[in-house]
C-alpha positions as CSV (number, residue, x, y, z in Angstrom):
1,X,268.0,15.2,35.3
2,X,270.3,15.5,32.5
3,X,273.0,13.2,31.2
4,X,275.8,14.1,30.0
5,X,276.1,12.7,26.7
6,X,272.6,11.0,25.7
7,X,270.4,13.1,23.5
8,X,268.5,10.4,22.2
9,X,266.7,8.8,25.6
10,X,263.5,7.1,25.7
11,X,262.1,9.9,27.0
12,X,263.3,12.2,24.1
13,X,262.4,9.9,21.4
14,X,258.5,9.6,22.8
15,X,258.8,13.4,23.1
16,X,259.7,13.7,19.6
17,X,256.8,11.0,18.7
18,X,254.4,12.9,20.0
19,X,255.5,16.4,19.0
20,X,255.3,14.6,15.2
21,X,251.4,13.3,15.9
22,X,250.6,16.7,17.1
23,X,252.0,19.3,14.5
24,X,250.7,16.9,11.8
25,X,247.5,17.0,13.6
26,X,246.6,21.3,13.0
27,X,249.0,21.5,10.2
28,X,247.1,18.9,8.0
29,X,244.2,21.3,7.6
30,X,246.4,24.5,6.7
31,X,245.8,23.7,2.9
32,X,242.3,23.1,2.5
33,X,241.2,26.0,5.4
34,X,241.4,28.5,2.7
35,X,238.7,26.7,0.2
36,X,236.7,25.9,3.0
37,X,236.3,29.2,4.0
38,X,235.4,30.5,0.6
39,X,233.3,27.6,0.2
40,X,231.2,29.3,2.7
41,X,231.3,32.9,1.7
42,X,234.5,34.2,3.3
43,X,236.9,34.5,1.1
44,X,237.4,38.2,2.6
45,X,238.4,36.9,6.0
46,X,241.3,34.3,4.7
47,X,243.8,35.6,6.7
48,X,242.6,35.1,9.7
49,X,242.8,31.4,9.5
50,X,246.1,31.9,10.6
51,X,245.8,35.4,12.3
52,X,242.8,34.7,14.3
53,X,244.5,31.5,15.5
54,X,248.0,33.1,16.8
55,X,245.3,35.5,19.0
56,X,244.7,32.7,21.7
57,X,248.0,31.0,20.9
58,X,249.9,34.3,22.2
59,X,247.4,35.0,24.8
60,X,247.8,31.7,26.7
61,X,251.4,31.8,26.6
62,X,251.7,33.7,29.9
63,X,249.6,31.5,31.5
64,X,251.0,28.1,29.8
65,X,254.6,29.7,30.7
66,X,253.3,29.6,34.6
67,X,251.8,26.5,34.7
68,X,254.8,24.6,33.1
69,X,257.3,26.3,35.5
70,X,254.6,25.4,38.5
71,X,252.0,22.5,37.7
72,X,253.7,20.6,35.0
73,X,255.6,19.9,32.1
74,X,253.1,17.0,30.7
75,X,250.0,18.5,32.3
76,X,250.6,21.6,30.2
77,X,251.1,19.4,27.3
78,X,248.0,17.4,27.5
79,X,246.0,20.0,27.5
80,X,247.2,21.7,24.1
81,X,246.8,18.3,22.5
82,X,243.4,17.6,23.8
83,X,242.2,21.4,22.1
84,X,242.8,19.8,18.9
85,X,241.4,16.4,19.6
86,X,238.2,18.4,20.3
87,X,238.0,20.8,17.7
88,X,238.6,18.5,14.9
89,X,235.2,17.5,15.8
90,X,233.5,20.5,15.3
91,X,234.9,21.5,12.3
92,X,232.5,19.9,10.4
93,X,229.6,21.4,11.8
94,X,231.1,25.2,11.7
95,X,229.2,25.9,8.7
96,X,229.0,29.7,9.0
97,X,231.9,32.1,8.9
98,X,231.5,33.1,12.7
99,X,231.6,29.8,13.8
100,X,234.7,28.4,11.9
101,X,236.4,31.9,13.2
102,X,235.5,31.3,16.4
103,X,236.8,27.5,16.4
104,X,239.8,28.5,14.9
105,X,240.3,31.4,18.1
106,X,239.6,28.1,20.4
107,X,242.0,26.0,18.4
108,X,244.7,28.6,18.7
109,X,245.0,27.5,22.6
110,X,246.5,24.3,21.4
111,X,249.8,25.5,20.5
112,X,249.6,28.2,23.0
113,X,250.0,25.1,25.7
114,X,252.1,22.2,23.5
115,X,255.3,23.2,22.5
116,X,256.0,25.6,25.5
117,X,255.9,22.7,27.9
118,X,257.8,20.6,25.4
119,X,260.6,22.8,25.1
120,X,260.9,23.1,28.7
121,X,261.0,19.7,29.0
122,X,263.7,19.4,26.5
123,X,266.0,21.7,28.6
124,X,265.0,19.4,31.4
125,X,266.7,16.3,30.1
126,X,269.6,17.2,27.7
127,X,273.3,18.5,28.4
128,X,273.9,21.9,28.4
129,X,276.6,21.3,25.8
130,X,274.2,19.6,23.3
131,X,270.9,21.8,23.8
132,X,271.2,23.3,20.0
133,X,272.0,19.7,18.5
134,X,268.8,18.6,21.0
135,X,266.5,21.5,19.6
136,X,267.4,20.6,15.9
137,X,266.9,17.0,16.2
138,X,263.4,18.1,17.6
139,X,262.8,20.5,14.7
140,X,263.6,18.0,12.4
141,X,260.8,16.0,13.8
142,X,258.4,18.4,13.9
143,X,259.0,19.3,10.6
144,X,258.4,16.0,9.9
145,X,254.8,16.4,11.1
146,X,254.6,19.8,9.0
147,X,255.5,18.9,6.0
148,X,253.9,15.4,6.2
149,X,250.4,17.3,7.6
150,X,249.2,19.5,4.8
151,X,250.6,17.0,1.9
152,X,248.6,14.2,3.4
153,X,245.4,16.8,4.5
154,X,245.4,17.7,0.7
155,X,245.2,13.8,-0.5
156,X,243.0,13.0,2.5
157,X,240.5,15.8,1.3
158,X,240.9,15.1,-2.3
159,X,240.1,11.2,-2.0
160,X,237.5,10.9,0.8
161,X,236.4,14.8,1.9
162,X,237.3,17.3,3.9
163,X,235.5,15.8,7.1
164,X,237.5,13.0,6.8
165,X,240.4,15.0,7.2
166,X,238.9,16.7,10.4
167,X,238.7,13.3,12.1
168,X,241.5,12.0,10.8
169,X,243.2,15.4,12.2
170,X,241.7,14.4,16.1
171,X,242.9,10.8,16.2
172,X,246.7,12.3,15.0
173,X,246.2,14.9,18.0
174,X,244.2,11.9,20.7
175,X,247.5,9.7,19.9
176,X,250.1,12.2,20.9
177,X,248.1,12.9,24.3
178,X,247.9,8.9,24.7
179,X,251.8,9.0,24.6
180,X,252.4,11.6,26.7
181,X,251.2,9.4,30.0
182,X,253.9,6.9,29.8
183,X,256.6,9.7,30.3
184,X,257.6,10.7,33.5
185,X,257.5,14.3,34.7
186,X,260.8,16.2,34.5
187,X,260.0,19.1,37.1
188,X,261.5,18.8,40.4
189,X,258.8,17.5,42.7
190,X,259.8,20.3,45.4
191,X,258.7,22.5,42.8
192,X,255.3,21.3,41.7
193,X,252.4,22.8,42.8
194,X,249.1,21.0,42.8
195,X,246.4,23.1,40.2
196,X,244.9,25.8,41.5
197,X,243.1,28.6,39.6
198,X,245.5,30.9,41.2
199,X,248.3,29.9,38.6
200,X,246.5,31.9,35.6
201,X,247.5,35.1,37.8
202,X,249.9,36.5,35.5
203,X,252.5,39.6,36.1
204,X,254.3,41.1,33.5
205,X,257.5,39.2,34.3
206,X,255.2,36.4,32.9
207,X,254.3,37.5,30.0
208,X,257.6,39.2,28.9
209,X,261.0,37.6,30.7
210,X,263.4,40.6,30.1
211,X,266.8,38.6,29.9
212,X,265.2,37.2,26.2
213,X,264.6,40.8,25.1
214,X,267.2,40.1,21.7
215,X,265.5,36.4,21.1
216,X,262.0,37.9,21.4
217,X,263.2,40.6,18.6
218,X,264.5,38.3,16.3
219,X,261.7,35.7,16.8
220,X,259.3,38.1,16.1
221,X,260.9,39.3,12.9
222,X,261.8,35.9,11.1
223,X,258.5,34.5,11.5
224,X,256.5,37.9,10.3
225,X,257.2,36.0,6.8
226,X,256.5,32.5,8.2
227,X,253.0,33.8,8.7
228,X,252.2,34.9,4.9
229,X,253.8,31.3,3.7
230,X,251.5,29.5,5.4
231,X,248.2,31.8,4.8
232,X,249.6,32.3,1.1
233,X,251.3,29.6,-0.5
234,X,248.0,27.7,-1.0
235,X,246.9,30.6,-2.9
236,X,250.2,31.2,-4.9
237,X,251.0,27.5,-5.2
238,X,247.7,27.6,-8.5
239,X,248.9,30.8,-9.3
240,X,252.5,29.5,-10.6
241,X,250.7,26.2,-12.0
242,X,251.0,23.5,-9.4
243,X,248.0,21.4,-8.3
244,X,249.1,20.0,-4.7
245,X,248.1,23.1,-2.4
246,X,250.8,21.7,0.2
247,X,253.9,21.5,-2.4
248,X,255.6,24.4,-1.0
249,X,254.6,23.0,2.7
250,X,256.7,20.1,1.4
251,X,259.5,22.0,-0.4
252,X,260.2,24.5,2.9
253,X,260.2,21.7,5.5
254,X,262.2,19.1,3.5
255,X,264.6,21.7,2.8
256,X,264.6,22.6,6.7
257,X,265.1,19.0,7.6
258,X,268.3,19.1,5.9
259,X,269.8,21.6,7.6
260,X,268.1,21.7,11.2
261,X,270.5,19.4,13.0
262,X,273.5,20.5,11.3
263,X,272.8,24.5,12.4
264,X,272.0,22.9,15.7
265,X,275.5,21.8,16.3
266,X,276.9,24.7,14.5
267,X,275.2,27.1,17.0
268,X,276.2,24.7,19.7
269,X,280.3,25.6,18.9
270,X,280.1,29.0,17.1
271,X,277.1,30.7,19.1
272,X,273.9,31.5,18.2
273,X,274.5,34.9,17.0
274,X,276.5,34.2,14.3
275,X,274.0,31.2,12.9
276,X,271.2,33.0,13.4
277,X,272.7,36.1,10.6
278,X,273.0,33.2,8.3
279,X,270.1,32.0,8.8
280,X,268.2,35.5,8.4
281,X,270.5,36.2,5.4
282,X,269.0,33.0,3.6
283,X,265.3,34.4,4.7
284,X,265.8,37.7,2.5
285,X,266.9,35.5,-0.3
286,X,264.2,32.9,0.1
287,X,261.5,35.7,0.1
288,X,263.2,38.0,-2.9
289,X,262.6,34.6,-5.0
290,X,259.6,33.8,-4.1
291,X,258.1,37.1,-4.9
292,X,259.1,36.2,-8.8
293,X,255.4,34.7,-9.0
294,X,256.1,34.2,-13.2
295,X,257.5,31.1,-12.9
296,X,257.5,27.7,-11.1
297,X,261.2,27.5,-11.1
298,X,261.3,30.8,-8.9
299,X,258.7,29.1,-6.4
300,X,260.3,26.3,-5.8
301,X,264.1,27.8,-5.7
302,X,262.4,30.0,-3.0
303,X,260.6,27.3,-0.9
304,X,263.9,26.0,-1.0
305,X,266.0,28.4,0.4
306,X,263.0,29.5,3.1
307,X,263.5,25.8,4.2
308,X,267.0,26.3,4.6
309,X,266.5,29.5,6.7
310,X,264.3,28.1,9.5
311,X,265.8,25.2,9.8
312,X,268.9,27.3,10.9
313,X,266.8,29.7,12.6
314,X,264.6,27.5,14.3
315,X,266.6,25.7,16.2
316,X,269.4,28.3,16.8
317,X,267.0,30.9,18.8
318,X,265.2,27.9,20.6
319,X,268.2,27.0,22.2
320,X,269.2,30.9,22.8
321,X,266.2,31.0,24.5
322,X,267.0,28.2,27.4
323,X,270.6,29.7,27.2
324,X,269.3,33.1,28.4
325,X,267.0,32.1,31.1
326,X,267.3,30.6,34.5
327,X,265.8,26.5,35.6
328,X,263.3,28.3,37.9
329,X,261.8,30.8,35.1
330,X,262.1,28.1,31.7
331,X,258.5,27.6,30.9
332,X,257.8,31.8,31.8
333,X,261.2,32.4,29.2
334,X,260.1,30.0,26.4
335,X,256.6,31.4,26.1
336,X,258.0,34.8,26.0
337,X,259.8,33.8,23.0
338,X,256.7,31.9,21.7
339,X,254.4,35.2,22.2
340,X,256.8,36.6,19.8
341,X,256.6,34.2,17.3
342,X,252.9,33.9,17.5
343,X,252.9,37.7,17.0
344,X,255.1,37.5,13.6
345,X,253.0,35.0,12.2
346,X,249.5,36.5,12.9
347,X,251.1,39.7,11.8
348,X,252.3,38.1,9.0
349,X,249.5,36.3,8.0
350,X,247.0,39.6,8.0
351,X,249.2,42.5,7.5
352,X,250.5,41.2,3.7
353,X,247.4,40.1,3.0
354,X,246.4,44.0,2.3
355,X,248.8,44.0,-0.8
356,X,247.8,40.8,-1.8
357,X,243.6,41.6,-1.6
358,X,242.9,38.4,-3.7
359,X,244.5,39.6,-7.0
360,X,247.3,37.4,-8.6
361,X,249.4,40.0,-10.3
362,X,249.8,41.9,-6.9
363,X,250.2,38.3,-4.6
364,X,254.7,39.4,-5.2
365,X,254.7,42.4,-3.1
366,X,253.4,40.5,-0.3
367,X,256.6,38.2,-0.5
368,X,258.7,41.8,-0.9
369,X,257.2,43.3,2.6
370,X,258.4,39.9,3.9
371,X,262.0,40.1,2.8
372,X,262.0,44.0,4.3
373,X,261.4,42.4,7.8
374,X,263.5,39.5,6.9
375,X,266.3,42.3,6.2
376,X,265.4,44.2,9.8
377,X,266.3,40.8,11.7
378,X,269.2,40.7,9.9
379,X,270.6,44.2,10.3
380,X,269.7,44.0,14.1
381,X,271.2,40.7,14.4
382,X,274.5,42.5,12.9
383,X,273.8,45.0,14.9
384,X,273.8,43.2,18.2
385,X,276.9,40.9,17.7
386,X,278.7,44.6,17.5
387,X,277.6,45.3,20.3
388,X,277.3,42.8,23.0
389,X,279.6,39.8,21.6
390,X,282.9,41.6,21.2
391,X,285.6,40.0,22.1
């Protein structure tokens, strides 16, 4: 299936087209959730916009893992973009805090199912030599979608209303499914099974693939702050004075975009070990500046250099990942590494919000416990190149 030198085939660019439809799709409505919420009475229960939703995410990885190494690359994919063609038509009518939880746990299954069959897929069609270049170019894309999703939700809800932006959120998601049925199907037909109920029959080995035990740590760690951006920043970005709830949004992922494909070929020739420490080293700086919340100057210097940091990260242990893993168990070793990025974030996105508790003058120490974890990934990362890549 693969080429040896084309990255950029028809199949990858439609790929990428619909990976940008789709993270624009949930990501527009990150900025506006929090309001919303309030609106209704829970301002308590903010962070589990983002908590709640990681729950399903992680919990259908095991079984999206299976199904992409057994049914399908593209059926798997379809089916996480049709969750959020669906429930951008409920939002509107979830006018109770139970309901909007519940819709967010439902939504949550839609990037439990997406990206692990579209990294898979990836795998499927690049050269070996080229896979970190190939994950950055798709990061780049993606970013795209996140940084062009809450900037446009926030206009979108400011101009028209909020329900606008819940439709306009379903046609971005029913366009990336439309494009997914001209691409062809990149698992060996010898190895396609026809859908069966008997596929959500997980084991262990599905739900944790043991030869990604170091990516699974490091995932886990990096995006523990990832999780308090995005459930925070909204908040913090009227704290420091700015009126565009999806500024840093913007910042972090233009910032990323600049330095996604470049870390992707970096990793490529020096290893992924060694980009990755960079990477984590920028994430403790990002984090130490952005818990300065008594300027503007220190918010955007730190949305900055956060951008910078998972752009290299991103990428870099994406491309680990596939490295690790066998053909046969790709869709079983990606959504291990997703389960552990879907644990950071909703960890991130509750645990912080303890120290914050609503009270601007205490919203900096959230951003602190973020740069301790950001500092773990780093020692262990420092820790493991010691040990298992001496040369």
């Amino acid at each position: 299936m693969q080429s040896d030198q084309k990255i950029l085939t028809g199949q990858f660019v439609l790929l990428c087209l619909s990976s940008f439809l789709f993270f624009s799709s949930f990501n527009m409505l990150i900025p506006e959730l929090p309001d919303y919420l309030t609106a209704m009475g829970g301002e308590d229960y903010k962070g589990l916009i983002i908590g709640i939703f990681t729950v399903t995410a992680g919990f259908s990885r095991p079984f999206s893992g299976k199904l992409t190494d057994k049914w399908g690359r593209i059926p798997v994919m379809m089916v996480g973009a049709f969750v959020c063609v669906v429930c951008g038509f409920f939002y509107p009518v979830a006018n109770t805090v139970f309901f909007f939880l519940l819709l967010r746990l439902v939504h949550g299954f839609s990037t439990g199912f997406k990206p692990t069959g579209t990294a898979a897929f990836i795998a499927d069609i690049v050269p070996v030599t080229k896979r970190g270049e190939a994950m950055g170019i798709y990061g780049f894309v993606t970013s795209m979608g996140m940084a062009f999703g809450p900037f446009i939700g926030s206009l979108i809800a400011e101009l028209t209303s909020i329900n606008t932006l819940f439709y306009l959120s379903s046609l971005f998601a029913f366009l990336s499914v439309a494009i997914l049925f001209s691409m062809k199907e990149t698992l060996p037909e010898e190895r396609r099974e026809p859908f069966s109920f008997r596929m959500f029959k997980v084991k262990f080995a599905d739900i944790f693939h043991k030869d990604i035990w170091p990516v699974a740590i490091v995932v886990f760690l990096t995006s523990f702050g990832y999780g308090t951006v995005i459930t925070l920043t909204p908040d913090l970005t009227k704290i420091v004075g700015a009126e565009n709830k999806g500024l840093y949004f913007l910042i972090f992922t233009i910032s990323s975009l600049l330095t996604r494909i470049l870390a992707g070929k970096l990793s490529d020739r020096q290893g992924r070990v060694n980009v990755l420490i960079g990477g984590a080293f920028f994430m403790v700086l990002a984090f130490g500046f952005t818990s300065v919340t008594s300027h503007l100057v220190f918010f955007v210097v730190g949305g900055i250099l956060f951008g910078m940091a998972w752009g290299i990260i991103s990428p870099s242990y994406q491309a680990w990942t596939v490295d690790l893993c066998t053909p046969e168990t790709r869709g079983r070793a990606v959504a291990t590494m997703y389960i552990s990025l879907e644990a950071g974030i909703g960890l991130g996105a509750v645990l912080p919000m303890f120290l914050y508790n609503n009270r601007a003058d205490q919203i900096g120490w959230a951003f602190q416990l973020c740069m301790g974890v950001a500092g773990l990934s780093l020692l262990f990362l420092i820790w493991y190149k010691r040990k298992y890549e001496r040369v």
